[in-house]
Each structure stands twice: as C-alpha cells, then as structure tokens.
C-alpha positions, 0 to 999 in steps of 0.5 A: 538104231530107230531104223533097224527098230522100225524095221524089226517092228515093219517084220512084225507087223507084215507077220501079224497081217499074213496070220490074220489073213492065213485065220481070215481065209480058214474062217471065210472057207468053213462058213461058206461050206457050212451055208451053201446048201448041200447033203451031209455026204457031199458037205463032208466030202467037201469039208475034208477037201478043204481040210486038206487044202488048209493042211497044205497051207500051213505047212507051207507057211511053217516051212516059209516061217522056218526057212526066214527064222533059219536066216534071221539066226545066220544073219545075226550069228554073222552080226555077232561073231566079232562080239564073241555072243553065238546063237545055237542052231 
C-alpha cells in the first residue's frame, strides 16, 4: 500500500515539474522577446510566431495528459471490475 502511494505521489510530483517547466519556458520566451531590441512590427510578428509555437505546445501536452488520464481510468476500471465500483468514461 506505502509503494503504490509513494508511487501516486512520484506521478504527481513529475506532473508538477513538467507544469513548472511547460510556465517557465513561456515565461523565459515572452521576457526574451519583450528585451531583445527590435521595431514594433518585427516584435509582433515575432510575438505571434511565439504565440502559435506555445499554442502547439499545450495542445500536445493536453493531449499527452488526456491520453495518460484515458489509461489511468482503464487501468483502474480493470483493477475494480471484480469489486463491482466502475468509473464512467
């Protein structure tokens, strides 16, 4: 039981790492953009080339978070068949 709890808490900590580091990166990119020395054309062309690069970024972590939470709810429905407890899809 202390592993699997442990191992719940390690998933969750590895969760809040990747979040801090998905924030850090959006953060450490508009700084950069907004210091570099450039005209307000160029700066907003580069700001929406960034914009969209974040874009993607996210929603290929959503999709990376969906996908794990897809087989975290299988992999617990097959744990819990036998009790007679179903999760809903």
């Amino acid at each position: 039981m202390r592993r699997k709890l442990r191992k719940h808490q390690n998933k969750r900590d590895v969760v809040k790492v990747m979040t801090g580091m998905l924030l850090g990166s959006v953060f450490g990119a508009a700084v950069a953009l907004l210091m570099a020395p450039a005209s307000g054309e160029e700066m907003r062309r580069k700001i929406a080339g960034e914009t969209a690069g974040v874009r993607e970024k996210i929603k290929s972590a959503a999709g990376n978070v969906e996908s794990r939470v897809r087989e975290l709810r299988e992999d617990m429905s097959d744990r819990t068949t036998g009790s007679g407890t179903r999760y809903p899809a």
